[in-house]
VOMARLO-353819 format. One record per residue (C-alpha): chain; x negated, y, z negated; residue number from 0. Coordinates in steps of 0.2 Angstrom, whole numbers, plus 5000, padded with zeros to 4 digits. Each point is the difference from the previous one (the first is absolute). Layout:
VOMARLO-353819
R, chain, c1, c2, c3, resi
R, A, X, Y, Z, NUM
...
end
This chain:
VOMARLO-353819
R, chain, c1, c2, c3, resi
R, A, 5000, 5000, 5000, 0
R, A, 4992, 5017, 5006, 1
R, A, 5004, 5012, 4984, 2
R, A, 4990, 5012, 5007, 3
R, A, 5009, 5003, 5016, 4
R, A, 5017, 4999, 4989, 5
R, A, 4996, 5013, 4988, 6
R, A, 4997, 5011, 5015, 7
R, A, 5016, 4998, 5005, 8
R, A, 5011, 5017, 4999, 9
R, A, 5012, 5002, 4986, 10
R, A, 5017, 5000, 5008, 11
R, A, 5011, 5018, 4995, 12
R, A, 5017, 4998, 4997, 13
R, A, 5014, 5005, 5007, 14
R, A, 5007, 5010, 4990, 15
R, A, 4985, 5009, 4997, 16
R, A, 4998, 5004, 5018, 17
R, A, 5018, 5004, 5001, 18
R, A, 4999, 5011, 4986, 19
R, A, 4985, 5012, 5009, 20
R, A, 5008, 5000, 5017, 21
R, A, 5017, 5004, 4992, 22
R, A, 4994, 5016, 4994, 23
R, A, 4985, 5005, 5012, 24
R, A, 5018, 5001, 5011, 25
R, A, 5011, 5008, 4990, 26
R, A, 4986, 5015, 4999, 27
R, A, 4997, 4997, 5017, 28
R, A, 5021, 5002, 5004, 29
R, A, 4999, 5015, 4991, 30
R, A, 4984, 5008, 5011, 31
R, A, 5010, 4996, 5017, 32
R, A, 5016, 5007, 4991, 33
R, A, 4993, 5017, 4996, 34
R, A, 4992, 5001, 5016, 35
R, A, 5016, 5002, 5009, 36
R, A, 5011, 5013, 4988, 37
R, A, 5000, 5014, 5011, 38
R, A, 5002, 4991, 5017, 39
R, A, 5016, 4993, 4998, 40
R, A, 5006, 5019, 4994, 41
R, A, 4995, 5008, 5015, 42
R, A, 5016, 5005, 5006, 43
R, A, 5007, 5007, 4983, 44
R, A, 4981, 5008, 4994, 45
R, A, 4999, 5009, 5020, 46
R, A, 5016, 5011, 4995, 47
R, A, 4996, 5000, 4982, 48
R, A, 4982, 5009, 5003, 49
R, A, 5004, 5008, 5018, 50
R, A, 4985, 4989, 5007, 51
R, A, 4998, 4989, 5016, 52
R, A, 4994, 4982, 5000, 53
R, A, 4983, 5005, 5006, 54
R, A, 4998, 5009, 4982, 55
R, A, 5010, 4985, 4993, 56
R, A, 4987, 4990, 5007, 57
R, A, 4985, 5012, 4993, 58
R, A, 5006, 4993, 4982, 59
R, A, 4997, 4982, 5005, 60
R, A, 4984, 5008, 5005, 61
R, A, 4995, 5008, 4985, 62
R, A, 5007, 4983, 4991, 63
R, A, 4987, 4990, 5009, 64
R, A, 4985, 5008, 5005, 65
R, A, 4998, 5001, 4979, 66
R, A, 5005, 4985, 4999, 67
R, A, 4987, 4994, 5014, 68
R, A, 4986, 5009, 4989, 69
R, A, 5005, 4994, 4982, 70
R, A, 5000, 4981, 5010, 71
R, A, 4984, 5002, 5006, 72
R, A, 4993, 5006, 4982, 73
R, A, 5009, 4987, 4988, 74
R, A, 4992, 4987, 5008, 75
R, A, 4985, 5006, 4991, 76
R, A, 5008, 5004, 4983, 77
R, A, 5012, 4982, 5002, 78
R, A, 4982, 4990, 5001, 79
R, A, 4992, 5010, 4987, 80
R, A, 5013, 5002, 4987, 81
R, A, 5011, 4985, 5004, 82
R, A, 5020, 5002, 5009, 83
R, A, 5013, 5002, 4985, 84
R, A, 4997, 5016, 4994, 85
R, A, 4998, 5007, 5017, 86
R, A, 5017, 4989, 5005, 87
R, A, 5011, 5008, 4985, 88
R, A, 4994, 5018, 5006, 89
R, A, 5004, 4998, 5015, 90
R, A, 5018, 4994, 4997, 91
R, A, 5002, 5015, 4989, 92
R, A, 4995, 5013, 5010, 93
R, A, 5012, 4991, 5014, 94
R, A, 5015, 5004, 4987, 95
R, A, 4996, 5017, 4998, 96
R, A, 4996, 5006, 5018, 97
R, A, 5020, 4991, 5003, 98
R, A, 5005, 5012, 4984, 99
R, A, 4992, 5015, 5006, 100
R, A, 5008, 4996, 5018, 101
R, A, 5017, 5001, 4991, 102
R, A, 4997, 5018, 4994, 103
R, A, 4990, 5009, 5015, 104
R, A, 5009, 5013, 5003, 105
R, A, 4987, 5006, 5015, 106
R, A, 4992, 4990, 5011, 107
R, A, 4983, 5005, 4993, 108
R, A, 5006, 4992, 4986, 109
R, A, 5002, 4984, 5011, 110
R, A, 4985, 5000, 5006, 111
R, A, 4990, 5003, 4983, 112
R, A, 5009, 4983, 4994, 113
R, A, 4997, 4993, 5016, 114
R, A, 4982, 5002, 4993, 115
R, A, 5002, 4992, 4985, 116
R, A, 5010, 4986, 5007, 117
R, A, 4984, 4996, 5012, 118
R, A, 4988, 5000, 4986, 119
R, A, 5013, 4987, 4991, 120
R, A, 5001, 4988, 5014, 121
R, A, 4981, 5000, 5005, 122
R, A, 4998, 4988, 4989, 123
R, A, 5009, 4989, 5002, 124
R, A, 4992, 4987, 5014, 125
R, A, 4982, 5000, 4991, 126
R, A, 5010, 4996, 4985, 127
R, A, 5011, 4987, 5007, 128
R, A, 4987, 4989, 5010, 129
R, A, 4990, 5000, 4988, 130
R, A, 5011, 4992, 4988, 131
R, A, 5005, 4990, 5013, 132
R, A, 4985, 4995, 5006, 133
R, A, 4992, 4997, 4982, 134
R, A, 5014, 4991, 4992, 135
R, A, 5011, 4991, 5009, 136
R, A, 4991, 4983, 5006, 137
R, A, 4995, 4998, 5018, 138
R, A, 5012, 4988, 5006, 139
R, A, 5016, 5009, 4995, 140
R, A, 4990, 5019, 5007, 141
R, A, 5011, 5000, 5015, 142
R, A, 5016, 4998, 4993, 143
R, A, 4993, 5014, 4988, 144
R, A, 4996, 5010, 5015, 145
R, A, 5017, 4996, 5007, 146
R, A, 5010, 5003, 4983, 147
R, A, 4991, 5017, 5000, 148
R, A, 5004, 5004, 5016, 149
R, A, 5019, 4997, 4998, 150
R, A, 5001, 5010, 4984, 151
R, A, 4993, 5016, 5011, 152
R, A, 5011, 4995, 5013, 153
R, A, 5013, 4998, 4987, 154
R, A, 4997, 5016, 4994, 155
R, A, 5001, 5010, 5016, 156
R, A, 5017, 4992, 5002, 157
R, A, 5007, 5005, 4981, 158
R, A, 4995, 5021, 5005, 159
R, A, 5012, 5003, 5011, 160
R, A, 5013, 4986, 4994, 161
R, A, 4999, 5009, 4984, 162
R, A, 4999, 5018, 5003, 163
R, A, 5009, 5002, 5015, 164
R, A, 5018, 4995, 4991, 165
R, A, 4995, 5010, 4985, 166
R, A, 4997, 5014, 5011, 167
R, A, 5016, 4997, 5007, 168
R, A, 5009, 4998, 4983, 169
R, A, 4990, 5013, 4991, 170
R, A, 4986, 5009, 5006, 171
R, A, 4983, 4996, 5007, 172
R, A, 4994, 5009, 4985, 173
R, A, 5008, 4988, 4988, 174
R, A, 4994, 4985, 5014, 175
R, A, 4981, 5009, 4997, 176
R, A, 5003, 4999, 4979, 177
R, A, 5006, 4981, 5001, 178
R, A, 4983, 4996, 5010, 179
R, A, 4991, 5008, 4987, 180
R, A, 5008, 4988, 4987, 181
R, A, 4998, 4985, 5008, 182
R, A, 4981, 5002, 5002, 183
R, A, 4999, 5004, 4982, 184
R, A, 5011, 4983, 4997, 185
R, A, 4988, 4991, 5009, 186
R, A, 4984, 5008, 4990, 187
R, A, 5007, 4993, 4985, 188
R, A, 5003, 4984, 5006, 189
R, A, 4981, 5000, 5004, 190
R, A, 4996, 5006, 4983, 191
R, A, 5011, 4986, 4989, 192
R, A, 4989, 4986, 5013, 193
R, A, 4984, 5010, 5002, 194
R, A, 4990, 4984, 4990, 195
R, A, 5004, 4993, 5017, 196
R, A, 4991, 5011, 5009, 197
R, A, 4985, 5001, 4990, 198
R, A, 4984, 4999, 5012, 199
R, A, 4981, 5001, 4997, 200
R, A, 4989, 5013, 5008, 201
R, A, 4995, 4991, 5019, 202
R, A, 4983, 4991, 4996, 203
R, A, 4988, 4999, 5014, 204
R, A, 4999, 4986, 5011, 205
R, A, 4993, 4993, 5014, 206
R, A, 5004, 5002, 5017, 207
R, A, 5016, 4993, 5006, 208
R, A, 5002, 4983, 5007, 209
R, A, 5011, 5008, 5014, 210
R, A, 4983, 5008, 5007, 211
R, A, 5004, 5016, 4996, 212
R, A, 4985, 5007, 4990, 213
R, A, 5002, 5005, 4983, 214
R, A, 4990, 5019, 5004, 215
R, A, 4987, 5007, 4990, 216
R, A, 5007, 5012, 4985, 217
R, A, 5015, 5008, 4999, 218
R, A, 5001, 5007, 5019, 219
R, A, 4993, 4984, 5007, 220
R, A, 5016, 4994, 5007, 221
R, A, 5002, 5014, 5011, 222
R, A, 4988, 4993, 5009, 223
R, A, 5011, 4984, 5007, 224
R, A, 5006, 5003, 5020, 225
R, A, 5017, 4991, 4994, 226
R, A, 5006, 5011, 4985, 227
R, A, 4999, 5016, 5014, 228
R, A, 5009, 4989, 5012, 229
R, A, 5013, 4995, 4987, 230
R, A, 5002, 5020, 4996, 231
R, A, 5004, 5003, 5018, 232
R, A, 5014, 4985, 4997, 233
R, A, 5008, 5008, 4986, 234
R, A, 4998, 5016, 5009, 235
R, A, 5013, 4995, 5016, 236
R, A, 5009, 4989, 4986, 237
R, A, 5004, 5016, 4988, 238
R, A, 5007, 5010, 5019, 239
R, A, 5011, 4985, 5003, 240
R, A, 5005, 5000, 4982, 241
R, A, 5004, 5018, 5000, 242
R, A, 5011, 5003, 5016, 243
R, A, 5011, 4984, 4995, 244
R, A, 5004, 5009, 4984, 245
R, A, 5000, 5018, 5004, 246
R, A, 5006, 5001, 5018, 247
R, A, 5004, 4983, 5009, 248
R, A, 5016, 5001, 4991, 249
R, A, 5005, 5018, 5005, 250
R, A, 4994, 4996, 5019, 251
R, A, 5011, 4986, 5001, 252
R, A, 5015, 5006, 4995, 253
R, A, 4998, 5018, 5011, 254
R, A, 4998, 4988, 5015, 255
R, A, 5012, 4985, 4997, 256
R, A, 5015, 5010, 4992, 257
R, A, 4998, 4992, 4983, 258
R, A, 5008, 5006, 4985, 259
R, A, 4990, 5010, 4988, 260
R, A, 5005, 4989, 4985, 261
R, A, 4992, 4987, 5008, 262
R, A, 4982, 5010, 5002, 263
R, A, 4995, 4994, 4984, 264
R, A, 5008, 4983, 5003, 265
R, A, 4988, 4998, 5012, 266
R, A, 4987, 5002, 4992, 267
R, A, 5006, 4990, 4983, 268
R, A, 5004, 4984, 5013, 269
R, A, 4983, 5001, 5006, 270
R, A, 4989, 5000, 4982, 271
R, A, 5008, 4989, 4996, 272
R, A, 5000, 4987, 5016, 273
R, A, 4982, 5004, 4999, 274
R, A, 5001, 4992, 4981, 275
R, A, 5007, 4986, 5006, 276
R, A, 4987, 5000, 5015, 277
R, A, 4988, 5000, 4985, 278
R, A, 5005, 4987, 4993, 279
R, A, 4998, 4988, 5015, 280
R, A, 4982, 5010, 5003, 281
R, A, 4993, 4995, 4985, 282
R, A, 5003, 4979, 5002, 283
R, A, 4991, 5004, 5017, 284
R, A, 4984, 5010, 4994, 285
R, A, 4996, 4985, 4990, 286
R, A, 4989, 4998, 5015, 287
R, A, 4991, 5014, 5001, 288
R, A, 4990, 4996, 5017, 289
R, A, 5018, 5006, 5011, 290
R, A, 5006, 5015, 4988, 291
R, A, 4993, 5011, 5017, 292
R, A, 5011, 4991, 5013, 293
R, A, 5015, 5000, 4986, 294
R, A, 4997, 5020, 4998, 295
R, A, 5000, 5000, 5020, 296
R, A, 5016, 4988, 5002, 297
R, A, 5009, 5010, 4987, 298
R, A, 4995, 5017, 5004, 299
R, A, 5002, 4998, 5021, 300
R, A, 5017, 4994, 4995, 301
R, A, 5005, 5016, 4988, 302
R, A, 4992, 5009, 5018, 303
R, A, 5015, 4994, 5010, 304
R, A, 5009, 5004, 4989, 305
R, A, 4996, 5017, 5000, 306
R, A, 5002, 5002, 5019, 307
R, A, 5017, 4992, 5000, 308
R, A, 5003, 5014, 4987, 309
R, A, 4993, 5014, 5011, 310
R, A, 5005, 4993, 5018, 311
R, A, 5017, 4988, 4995, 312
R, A, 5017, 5004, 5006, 313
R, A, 5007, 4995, 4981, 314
R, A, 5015, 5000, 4991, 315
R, A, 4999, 5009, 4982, 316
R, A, 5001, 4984, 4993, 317
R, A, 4986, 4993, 5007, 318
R, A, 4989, 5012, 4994, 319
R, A, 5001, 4993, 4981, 320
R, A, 4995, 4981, 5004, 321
R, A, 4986, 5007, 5012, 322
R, A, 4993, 5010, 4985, 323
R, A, 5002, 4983, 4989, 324
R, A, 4992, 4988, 5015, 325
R, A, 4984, 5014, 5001, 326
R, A, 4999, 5000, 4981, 327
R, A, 5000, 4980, 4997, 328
R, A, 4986, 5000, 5018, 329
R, A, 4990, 5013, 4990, 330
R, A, 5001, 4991, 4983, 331
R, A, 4993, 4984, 5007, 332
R, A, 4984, 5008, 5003, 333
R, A, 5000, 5008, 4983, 334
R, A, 4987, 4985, 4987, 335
R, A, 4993, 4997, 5017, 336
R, A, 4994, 5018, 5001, 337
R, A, 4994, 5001, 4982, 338
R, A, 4989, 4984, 5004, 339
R, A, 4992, 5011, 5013, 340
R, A, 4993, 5010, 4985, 341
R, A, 4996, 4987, 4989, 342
R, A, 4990, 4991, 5012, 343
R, A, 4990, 5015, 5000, 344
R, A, 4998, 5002, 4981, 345
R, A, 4984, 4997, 4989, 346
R, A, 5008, 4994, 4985, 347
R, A, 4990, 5015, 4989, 348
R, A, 5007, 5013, 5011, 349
R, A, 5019, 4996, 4999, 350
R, A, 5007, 5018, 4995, 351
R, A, 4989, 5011, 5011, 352
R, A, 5000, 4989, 5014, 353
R, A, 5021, 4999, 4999, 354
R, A, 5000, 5019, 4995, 355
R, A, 4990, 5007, 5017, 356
R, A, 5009, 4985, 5011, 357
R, A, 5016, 5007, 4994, 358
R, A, 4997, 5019, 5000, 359
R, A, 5003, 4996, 5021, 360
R, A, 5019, 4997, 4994, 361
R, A, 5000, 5016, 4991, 362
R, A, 4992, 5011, 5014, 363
R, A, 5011, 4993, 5011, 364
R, A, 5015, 5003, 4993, 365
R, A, 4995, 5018, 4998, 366
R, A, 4995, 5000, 5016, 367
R, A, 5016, 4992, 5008, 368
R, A, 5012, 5013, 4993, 369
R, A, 4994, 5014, 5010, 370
R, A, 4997, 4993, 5016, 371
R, A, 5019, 4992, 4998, 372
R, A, 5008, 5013, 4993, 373
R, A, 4995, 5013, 5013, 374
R, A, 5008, 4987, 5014, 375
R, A, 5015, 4999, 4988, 376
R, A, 5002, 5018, 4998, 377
R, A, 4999, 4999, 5021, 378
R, A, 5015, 4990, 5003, 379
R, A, 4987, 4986, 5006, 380
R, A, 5007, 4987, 4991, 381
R, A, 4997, 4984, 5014, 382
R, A, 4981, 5006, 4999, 383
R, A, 4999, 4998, 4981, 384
R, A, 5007, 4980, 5003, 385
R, A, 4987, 5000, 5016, 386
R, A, 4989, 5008, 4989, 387
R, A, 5003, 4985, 4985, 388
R, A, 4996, 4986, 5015, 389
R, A, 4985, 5008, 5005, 390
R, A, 4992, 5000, 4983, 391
R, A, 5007, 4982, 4997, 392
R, A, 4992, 4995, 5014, 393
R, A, 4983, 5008, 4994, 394
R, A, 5001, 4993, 4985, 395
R, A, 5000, 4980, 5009, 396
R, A, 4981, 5005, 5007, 397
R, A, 4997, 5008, 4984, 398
R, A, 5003, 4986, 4991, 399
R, A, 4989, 4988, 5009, 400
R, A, 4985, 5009, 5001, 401
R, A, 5000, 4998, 4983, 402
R, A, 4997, 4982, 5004, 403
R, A, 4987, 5005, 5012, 404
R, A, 4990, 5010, 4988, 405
R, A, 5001, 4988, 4984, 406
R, A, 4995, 4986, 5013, 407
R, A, 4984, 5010, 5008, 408
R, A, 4994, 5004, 4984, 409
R, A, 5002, 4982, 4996, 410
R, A, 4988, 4996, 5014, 411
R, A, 4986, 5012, 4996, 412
R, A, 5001, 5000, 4980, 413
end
């Protein structure tokens, strides 16, 4: 009998306790994609309450993710030096305020100074997450983490408008605004009753990754992988698909298909939560994670043809719904694949800064999105914001598999 080999063996983690991390990494995570989208379900309503145009409704998403984009970049850093609770329950709690200080702006200055502070909330929250993820929950259960974690955003995306636009209706968008803010303070002290649970060590040092991505020399060292800036560029076109489903493929649909502005929000409602649901089925095939760039192709070209039906379709208004859910559930198949891009890509030492400079590419191009979008909005171009959507669908295929391209040379000549 080889004891040796048998005491080598690695301890097997249960369940629950897996269950118990992902569980609330997501509930956090729901509450980041939540508050991303306050304001752009309340465009219509916020327009005549400030006297402003979508283009300036758009700046705030801007404002909202270009600090965010900044704070992501740096809490990698402070998430590997001083571990991710603390830096996940601030987060949260600036979240809550900025939707509190939405509620009372009486300017729209005021907007875009909470705005701020909402950036700096959810910057955090991707370093934080994978991390936890990535240190925590064992390796063969990572992709239905990933996945898990990907519904809850989606899941959260879906709640904003499902939740505020009835209050709005019932209420006010102000009252909608203060609701927010009380849920993400909800959801902090459901982190703070479990946070034993999401206890974690300082990241020790460790050698480079088996995945032949090198481990870098100091802190800065990782920067120096061809695959991480190739991953950036592949959150970048993600974030513009991202950001013109959720602020303005809605709106486009309905000005060229006749479809009831109830239904605007609908839309985008079906289709976070068909991508959910595309999630789900995502995750079972990222558990091999050799194809997870042809699944982000198969998903993403699909959600592209979508997209032209949408912008060159001769459609019935109630066609436009289950369009909306079929590019969601396409889009959420890719999702664990596309967060196995990045962690192929990972030294193990690096986990935070590595995920907080990949994913600042979502942030700059959600800040980016709203003001190329909005102006074409503001145009009456509504078919080229959808043409728009497929294009950068499309790009986002080829951007996907040069990743694979880049891992793999360097692969080669390591």
């Amino acid at each position: 009998m080889n004891t040796s080999s048998s005491l080598n063996l690695p301890v097997a983690v249960p369940l629950r306790t897996d269950a118990s991390v992902i569980g609330l990494v997501g509930l956090a995570h729901m509450v980041s994609h939540f508050s991303q989208l306050l304001l752009a379900p309340l465009f219509p309503w916020l327009k005549d309450a400030f006297n402003v145009s979508y283009a300036e409704l758009g700046f705030l998403m801007t404002i909202f993710f270009v600090v965010s984009c900044a704070v992501q970049a740096l809490s990698g850093f402070v998430v590997d030096r001083f571990g991710p609770r603390p830096i996940l329950f601030g987060g949260l709690a600036l979240l809550g305020v900025a939707a509190l200080g939405y509620s009372i702006s009486t300017s729209y200055w005021m907007l875009a100074g909470f705005a701020v502070l909402g950036g700096i909330g959810n910057g955090v929250f991707h370093p934080v997450d994978y991390t936890l993820l990535n240190r925590k929950v064992s390796a063969p259960r990572l992709g239905h983490a990933y996945s898990v974690h990907g519904i809850t955003g989606s899941l959260g995306w879906a709640l904003a408008p499902a939740l505020l636009v009835p209050l709005t209706f019932a209420y006010s968008w102000r009252v909608a605004l203060a609701v927010a803010g009380g849920l993400a303070f909800a959801v902090l002290a459901v982190l703070l009753l479990n946070r034993d649970k999401l206890a974690l060590s300082v990241a020790p040092r460790a050698a480079p990754s088996a995945k032949g991505a090198p481990a870098g020399d100091g802190s800065l060292g990782f920067l120096k992988i061809p695959a991480v800036w190739m991953c950036f560029t592949f959150f970048f076109w993600y974030a513009i698909v991202l950001s013109v489903v959720q602020a303005f493929a809605p709106e486009a649909a309905r000005q060229l298909h006749a479809v009831p502005l109830p239904w605007v929000a609908m839309c985008l409602t079906i289709y976070m939560v068909c991508s959910a649901g595309g999630m789900v089925v995502g995750g079972f095939l990222a558990s091999d994670p050799s194809r997870c760039e042809r699944i982000v192709a198969i998903g993403m070209g699909v959600a592209a043809i979508v997209a032209l039906t949408l912008a060159l379709g001769q459609l019935a208004p109630w066609m436009v719904p289950v369009l909306f859910g079929t590019m969601g559930f396409a889009a959420g198949i890719a999702g664990p694949s596309r967060d196995l891009l990045v962690k192929r890509s990972t030294p193990e030492n690096a986990s935070g800064r590595v995920y907080g400079v990949v994913y600042a590419g979502l942030d700059i191009g959600q800040a980016v999105s709203p003001l190329i979008f909005g102006a074409l909005m503001d145009h009456g171009q509504y078919r080229g914001v959808l043409l728009g959507l497929a294009l950068v669908q499309g790009v986002l295929i080829a951007s996907a598999f040069n990743v694979r391209r880049v891992r793999r040379t360097a692969l080669v000549t390591a």
